[in-house]
Residue, then its C-alpha position, 0 to 999 in steps of 0.5 A: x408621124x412619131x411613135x411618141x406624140x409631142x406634148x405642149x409641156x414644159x417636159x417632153x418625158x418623165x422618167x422614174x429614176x430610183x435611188x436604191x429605195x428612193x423613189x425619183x423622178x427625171x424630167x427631160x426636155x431637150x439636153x435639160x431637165x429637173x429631177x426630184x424625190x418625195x421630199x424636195x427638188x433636187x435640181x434644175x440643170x443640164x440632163x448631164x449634171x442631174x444624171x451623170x450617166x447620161x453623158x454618153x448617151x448622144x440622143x439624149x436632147x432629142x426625146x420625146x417620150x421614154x420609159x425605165x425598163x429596169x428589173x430587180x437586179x438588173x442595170x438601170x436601163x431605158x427606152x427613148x423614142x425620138x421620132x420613129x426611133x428608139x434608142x435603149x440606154x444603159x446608165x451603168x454602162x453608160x452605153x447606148x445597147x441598141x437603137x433603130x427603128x421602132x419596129x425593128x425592138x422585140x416584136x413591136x414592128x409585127x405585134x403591134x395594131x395600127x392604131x399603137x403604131x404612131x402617136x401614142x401618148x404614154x408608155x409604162x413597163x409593166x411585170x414581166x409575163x410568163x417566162x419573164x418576157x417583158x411586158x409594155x403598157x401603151x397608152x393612146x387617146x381613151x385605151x390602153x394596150x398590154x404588149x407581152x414583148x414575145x407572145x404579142x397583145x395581151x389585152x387592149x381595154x379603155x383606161x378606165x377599165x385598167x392595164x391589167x384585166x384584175x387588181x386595176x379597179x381604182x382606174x375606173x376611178x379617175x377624173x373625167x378630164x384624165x380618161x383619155x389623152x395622157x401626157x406621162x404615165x409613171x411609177x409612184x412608189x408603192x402602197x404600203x400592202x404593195x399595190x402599185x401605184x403611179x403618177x399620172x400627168x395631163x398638162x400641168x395637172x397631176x393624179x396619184x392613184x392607187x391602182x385598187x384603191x382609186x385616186x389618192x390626189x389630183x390636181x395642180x402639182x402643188x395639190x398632190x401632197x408631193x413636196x418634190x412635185x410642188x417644189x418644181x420650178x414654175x417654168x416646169x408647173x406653168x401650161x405652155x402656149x400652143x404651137x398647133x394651128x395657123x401660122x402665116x406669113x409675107x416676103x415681098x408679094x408671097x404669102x405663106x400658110x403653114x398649119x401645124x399639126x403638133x398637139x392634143x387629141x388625135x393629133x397627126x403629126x403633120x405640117x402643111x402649108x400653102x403658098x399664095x403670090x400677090x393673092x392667088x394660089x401657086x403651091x401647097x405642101x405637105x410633110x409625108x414622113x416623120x418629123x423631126x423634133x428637136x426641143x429646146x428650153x425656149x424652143x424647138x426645130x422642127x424639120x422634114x424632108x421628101x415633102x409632097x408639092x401640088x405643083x412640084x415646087x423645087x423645096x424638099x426640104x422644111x425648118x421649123x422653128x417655133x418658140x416653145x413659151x409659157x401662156x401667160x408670156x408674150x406671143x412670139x413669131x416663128x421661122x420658117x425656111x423651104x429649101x433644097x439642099x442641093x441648091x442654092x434655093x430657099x424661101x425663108x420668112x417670119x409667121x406670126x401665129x393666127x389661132x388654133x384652126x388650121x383652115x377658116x370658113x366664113x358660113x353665110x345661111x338662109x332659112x326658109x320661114x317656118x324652119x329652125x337652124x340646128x342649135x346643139x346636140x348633147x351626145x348623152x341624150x342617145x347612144x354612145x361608145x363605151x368610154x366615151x365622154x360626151x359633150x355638148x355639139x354645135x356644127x361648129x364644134x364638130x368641124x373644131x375638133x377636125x381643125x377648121x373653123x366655121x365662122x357665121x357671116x351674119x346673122x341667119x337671113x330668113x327667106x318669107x314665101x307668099x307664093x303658095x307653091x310646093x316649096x319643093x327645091x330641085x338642085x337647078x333651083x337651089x343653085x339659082x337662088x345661091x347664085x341670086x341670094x348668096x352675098x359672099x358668092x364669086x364664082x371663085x375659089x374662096x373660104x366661103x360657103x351658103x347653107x340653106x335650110x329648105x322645105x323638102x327635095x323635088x324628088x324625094x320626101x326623104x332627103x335631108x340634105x344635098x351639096x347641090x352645087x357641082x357647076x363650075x366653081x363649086x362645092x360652094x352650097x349645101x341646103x339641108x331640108x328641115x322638113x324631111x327631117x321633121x316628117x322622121x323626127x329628127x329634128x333636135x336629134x343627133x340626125x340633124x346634126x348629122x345632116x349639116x355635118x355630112x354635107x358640109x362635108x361633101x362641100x370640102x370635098x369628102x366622099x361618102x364611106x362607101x364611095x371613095x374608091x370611086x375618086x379621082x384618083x381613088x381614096x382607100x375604103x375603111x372597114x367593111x368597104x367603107x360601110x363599117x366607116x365610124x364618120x359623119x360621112x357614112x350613113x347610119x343606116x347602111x353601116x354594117x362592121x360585120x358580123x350582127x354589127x349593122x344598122x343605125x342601132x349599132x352605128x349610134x352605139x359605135x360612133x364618137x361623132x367624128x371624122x375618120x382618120x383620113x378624113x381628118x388628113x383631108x380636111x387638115x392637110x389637104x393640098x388647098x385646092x383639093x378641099x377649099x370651096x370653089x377648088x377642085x371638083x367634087x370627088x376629084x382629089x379627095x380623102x387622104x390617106x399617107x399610109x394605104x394605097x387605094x384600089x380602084x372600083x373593080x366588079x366582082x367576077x360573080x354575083x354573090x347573092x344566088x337569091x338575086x338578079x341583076x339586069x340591065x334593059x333599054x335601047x341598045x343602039x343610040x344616035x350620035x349625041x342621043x341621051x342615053x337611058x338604061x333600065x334597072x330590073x332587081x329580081x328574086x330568083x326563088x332560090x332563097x325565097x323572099x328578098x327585102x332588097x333596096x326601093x332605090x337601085x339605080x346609080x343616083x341611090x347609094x347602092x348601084x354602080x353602072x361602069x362604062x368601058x368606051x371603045x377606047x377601052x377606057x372604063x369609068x364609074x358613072x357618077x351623077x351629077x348630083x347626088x342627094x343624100x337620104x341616109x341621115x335617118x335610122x332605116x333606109x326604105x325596102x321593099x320585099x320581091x316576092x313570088x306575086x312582086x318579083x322585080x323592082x326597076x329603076x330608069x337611069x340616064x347615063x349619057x352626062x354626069x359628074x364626069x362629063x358626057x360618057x357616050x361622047x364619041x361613035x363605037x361600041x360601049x360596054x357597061x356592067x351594074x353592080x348592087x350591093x344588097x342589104x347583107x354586103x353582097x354584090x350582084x352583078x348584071x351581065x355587061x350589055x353592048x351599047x352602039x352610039x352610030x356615027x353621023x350620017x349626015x350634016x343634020x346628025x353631026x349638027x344637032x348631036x353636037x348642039x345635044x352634047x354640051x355640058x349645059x345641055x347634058x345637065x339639062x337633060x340630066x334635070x329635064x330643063x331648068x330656069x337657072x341663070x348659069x345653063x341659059x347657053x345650054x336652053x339656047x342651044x336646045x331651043x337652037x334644035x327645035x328652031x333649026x331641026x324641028x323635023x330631026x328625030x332626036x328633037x324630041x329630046x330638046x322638047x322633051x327637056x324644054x316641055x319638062x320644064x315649061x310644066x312645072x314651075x321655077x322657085x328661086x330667092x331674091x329681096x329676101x323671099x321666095x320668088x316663083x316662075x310659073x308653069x307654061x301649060x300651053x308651052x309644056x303640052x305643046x313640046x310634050x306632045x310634039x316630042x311623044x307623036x314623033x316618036x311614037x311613029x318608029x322604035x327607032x327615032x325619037x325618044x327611046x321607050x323608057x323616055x316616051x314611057x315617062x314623057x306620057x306620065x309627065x304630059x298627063x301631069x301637065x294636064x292635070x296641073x290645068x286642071x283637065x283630068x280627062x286629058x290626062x287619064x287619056x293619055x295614061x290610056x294611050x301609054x298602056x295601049x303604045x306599048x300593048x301595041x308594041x307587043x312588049x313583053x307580058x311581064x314589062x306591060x305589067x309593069x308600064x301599067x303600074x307605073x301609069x296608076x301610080x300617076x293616077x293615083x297621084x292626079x287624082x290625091x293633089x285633085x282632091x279625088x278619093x282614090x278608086x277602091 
């Protein structure tokens, strides 16, 4: 990226130009240029002919942005910025002083912060500081920074506020549209008391503003009272066609896209592209230094070298060139040449020029009846950053402003339901009905994604969205549950947007801020690790950047309603099958950052809340193809009295991370297979441990997630919990071994194997589904229970297999709601196979987090077929088990909670007051 960012105007710089008391103005694009005074145009012609001093200076048609250093006294000198270069020219000399790097002038290389480093839209010196340093103005987006050329930052504020920290109060003044995002900022000739007073340019419009006072004129050039401004050439007062966006283009049976990344707002100064043979995908390409921009009267070359391939194709080298038009004249096409200069390789062809988005999505979306699609949001009706300009936002427009295009496909289908069922969609049920009612659907990647608007989440009454669709070509769903978001009014709201916009997200491939270190290959975190993220991919309620800065409160207060800055590089400039649906899979080749090198998930060496432990419980030795489960006990120390701790702490909430080392010695994270999102409200659910409530728990299966199965393999596995505790600070469990034995015989190798397919891994994971894509896997199980009904690890085959006959399977087709009804006799006949078998030995069968919830999930079934008694008998036979089991006093406590809450929810759906 450029220090200074290119500008679609019909000048790349604009220079004053004094005369002894004559106030001028140069304005330069490549070796041409027009100069002016108050009064009248001077002239249009070569840079050379209007400034004669120029004629030594060699990078004079290579300037994208300069600024007049001269002092009373001193020889008319400047700084022009090509690229990350600077050149400082002399005119009276016609000398060029200096020239290099930017970061090798004065102490701009180690003074300057990270977000004045490249793409900065205007300088202007300002006086000189104490000791007669030189002093910069930098302005960037909506801010301005001060820059002492010795003592560092001096202020950096918005524009409104002004440069300086007094004598600036006309800045506060200015137009909506000249707040941010400034071509060219120079010196006007001063007011008569003195006060500056300078031009400001935005496109073809233009301010005068009087630095105390407030804007003297705005508008067109023709507008400002300048007869020298008005007297401009119209090809100088005329906006300019853009060159960002898609360009596309075919040679024999190749097909290139390159999207330029070149102008306006947040620009990053990137060119990519993908390259396409006959229709499918072979390469996709990135520039990943800074470009070189040479422009021209009636266009401009832009060229990079060391480009990034995906699949190392032999071109390191890119040309560009794009015409460089007035709107209003006729598109014309650019050139484009890969090649390698130590070859003789080239790919040359001609683009023609799509639109302003770099990448375009056709959106096909189902509504359940009785919701309402998410409208628009205008950001004036709640908190925003100081200085922020709100707007009116569709989902649309906020992917718009990232560079992609969301295009409907059609018109919303609206889904009835006669059923009378729960309406509450599991991940296996929403993929089904993708699969069933998704028009646009292949099994592919393509351009092309299904949003559904359901009811509530299976699980969870809380969550507002999911990206379900992590099997096979995914990334291709997404559902948002609209009466989550009612029940914590946020319907209307910027939470709902929010919701559609964080999961669109996912579904190009974006982590959560927390998270991204946790990618494949990791992805850098932001501010806060990740948590002080402003972007749609954070939550609101865990966004904390540091200090008394944390919580939803501050986030709306913080947040411009957009996507962090390698997000943006992500979603731009992303190699194509790192971000189009159906591509990669999720989290593997996500956000992307040029700049930062990421470090991958590490566990602290200590915990760092001594108010709070951490414990990993469970089964120690496991089966060959045996699930693996693990218990998660958050307790309070009593070194810090009560602790408000997160409800949810096991690996699918947002706040535990289990890390697995095989024996191989290989370590990952476990990443489930699918991961609801319950952070689009403003709170996140807590309780508080106290002396008389100590301990929360959560029961995980570990055995297959998003990276496939993590016990594959016989030997020792050593896994560690991490949580992060509402302050920031991580606890850190001890590391438990876990043993998974080597087959003993035939039997062990056949139904171990017949347990560890992918589809049988997400089976178990779901507890059985009906969707159309795991029938393998439901063949494979019922393979088990046929063929080794007597083996102990059956029982998990039933436990998945009864799970699943219990409860009812709602999918979509001929536009409604179309619902598999339970099995009871099935579900209470597996169900209850697989606990008796497993009640014989701690040993065998289900291990005893599993059998705890498989006795809760029977006396469900009961209930469901309405025999209460059976279902209180077999919470009863829960308690007494693991009574008789002799656990200890504190777990048997626990097992006795877990059972009233299911009795108390039998007894609520039966109609039944609860006992008092």
């Amino acid at each position: 990226m450029g220090f200074i960012r290119y500008k679609a105007a019909a000048y790349s710089w604009v220079l004053a130009t004094p005369a002894g008391s004559e106030w001028r103005l140069l304005f330069g694009r490549g070796t041409g240029g027009a100069l002016i005074n108050e009064q009248q145009r001077i002239g249009s012609d070569y840079l050379t002919a209007l400034a004669p001093q120029l004629v030594n200076f060699l990078g004079r048609g290579l300037g994208l942005g300069a600024v007049l250093l001269s002092r009373p006294g001193e020889n008319r000198q400047s700084l022009f910025f090509s690229g990350d270069r600077y050149y400082w020219y002399d005119w009276d000399q016609r000398a060029t002083l200096s020239e290099g790097p930017w970061t090798t002038l004065a102490n701009w290389g180690t003074a300057l912060p990270a977000g004045y480093r490249s793409q900065n839209d205007a300088l202007l010196q300002a006086p000189d500081g104490a000791g007669g340093s030189r002093q910069t103005y930098f302005f960037k987006g909506g801010r301005v920074l001060t820059l002492n050329w010795s003592t560092g930052v001096v202020r950096e504020a918005l524009i409104t506020e002004g440069p300086d920290a007094s004598g600036c109060e006309g800045w506060a003044r200015l137009p909506e549209d000249f707040r941010s995002g400034l071509d060219h900022v120079a010196p006007y000739k001063p007011a008569a008391d003195g006060t500056r007073q300078s031009l400001l340019i935005k496109g073809t419009q233009g301010v005068l503003l009087n630095w105390r006072t407030g804007v003297l004129a705005s508008g067109a050039f023709g507008q400002l009272g300048v007869p020298g401004l008005a007297a401009l050439a119209d090809h100088h007062r005329e906006p300019i066609r853009p060159v960002t966006g898609r360009w596309t283009g075919t040679v024999g049976n190749q097909r290139v896209e390159v999207r330029v990344d070149l102008e306006g707002e947040r620009t990053l100064g990137v060119i990519s592209g993908d390259l396409f043979t006959g229709g499918t995908w072979t390469d996709s390409f990135r520039t990943t230094a800074d470009l070189s921009i040479v422009p021209g009267h009636s266009d401009f070359l832009v060229s990079a070298t060391g480009l990034s391939w995906a699949n190392n194709s032999p071109w390191t080298q890119l040309t560009l060139l794009l015409p460089h038009v007035v709107v209003n004249s006729p598109a014309r096409t650019a050139h484009v040449a890969l090649s390698a200069p130590a070859t003789s390789t080239m790919l040359q062809l001609t683009c023609s020029y799509v639109g302003p988005a770099l990448r375009s999505v056709e959106m096909e979306t189902d509504a359940m009846a009785g919701t309402q699609v998410f409208q628009s949001y205008d950001t004036s009706r709640g908190s925003v950053p100081r200085g922020y300009r709100n707007r009116v936002l569709t989902i649309a427009s906020a992917f718009a402003e990232a560079g992609i295009e969301l295009k409907n496909a059609g018109q919303v289908n609206v889904v009835a339901d006669t059923t009378g069922a729960d309406l509450k969609w599991s991940e296996a049920e929403l993929h089904a009905a993708m699969e069933a009612n998704f028009s646009l659907h292949q099994d592919t990647e393509q351009w092309k994604i299904w949003t559904f608007l359901a009811t509530y989440h299976v699980l969870d009454p809380r969550v507002g969205g999911v990206m379900f669709d992590s099997i096979g070509r995914g990334r291709q769903g997404m559902a948002v549950f609209y009466n989550s978001l009612r029940d914590a009014e946020s319907i209307g709201n910027a939470f709902e947007l929010f919701a559609y916009v964080h999961e669109l997200g996912h579904v190009f491939n974006l982590h959560h801020s927390w998270e991204k270190n946790l990618s494949t290959p990791p992805a850098p975190l932001g501010p806060g690790n990740g948590f002080g993220d402003l972007s749609w991919m954070n939550y609101p309620a865990l966004y904390n950047y540091g200090g008394d800065r944390a919580g939803a409160q501050y986030f709306w207060q913080d947040f411009p309603y957009s996507f962090s800055d390698n997000e943006l590089r992500h979603l731009r400039h992303g190699f194509h099958r790192h971000i189009v649906p159906g591509g990669d899979s999720f989290l593997t080749n996500t956000a992307l950052d040029l700049s930062v090198t990421a470090q991958t998930f590490t566990l602290p060496g200590a915990g760092e809340d001594p108010g709070l432990s951490l414990s990993l419980g469970g089964k120690q030795f496991f089966g060959y193809g045996e699930p693996v489960m693990a218990e998660l006990r958050l307790s309070r120390t009593g070194i810090r009295g009560d602790v408000e701790v997160a409800a949810a702490i096991g690996p699918k909430g947002e706040r535990t991370k289990v890390v697995i080392t095989d024996p191989y010695g290989r370590t990952r994270v476990f990443r489930p297979i699918a991961r609801t999102c319950s952070g689009h409200g403003d709170a996140e659910a807590t309780v508080t441990l106290t002396e008389a409530n100590p301990a929360v728990y959560e029961t995980a299966y570990l055995g297959y997630g998003a990276d496939g199965l993590y016990f594959a393999e016989p030997g020792a596995y050593q896994v560690t919990a991490v949580h992060t505790g509402l302050d920031g600070a991580r606890t850190v469990s001890s590391t438990r071994t876990i043993r998974v034995r080597t087959p003993l015989d035939r039997a062990d190798q056949e139904v171990g194997e017949l347990l560890t397919g992918d589809g049988q891994g997400t089976l178990l994971a779901f507890l059985g589904s009906d969707a159309p894509h795991l029938t393998s896997g439901n063949d494979a199980l019922q393979e088990v229970i046929e063929r080794h009904g007597e083996h102990p690890l059956t029982a998990y085959a039933r436990l998945a297999r009864g799970a699943n006959a219990g409860r009812h399977f709602q999918t979509i087709g001929d536009g409604r709601v179309q619902v598999r009804q339970p099995d009871i006799t099935e579900s209470v006949t597996q169900l209850t196979e697989a606990i008796t078998t497993s009640r014989t030995d701690q040993e065998t069968g289900l291990d005893n987090l599993t059998l705890n919830a498989a006795f809760r999930r029977l006396a469900t079934v009961h209930a469901k077929a309405g025999d209460l008694e059976r279902a209180e008998a077999t919470l009863d036979t829960l308690t007494t088990h693991f009574q008789e089991q002799g656990v200890p006093a504190a777990v048997q406590r626990h097992i006795q909670e877990q059972a009233d809450t299911t009795r108390a929810a039998i007894r609520e759906t039966a109609g039944e007051q609860p006992e008092s």
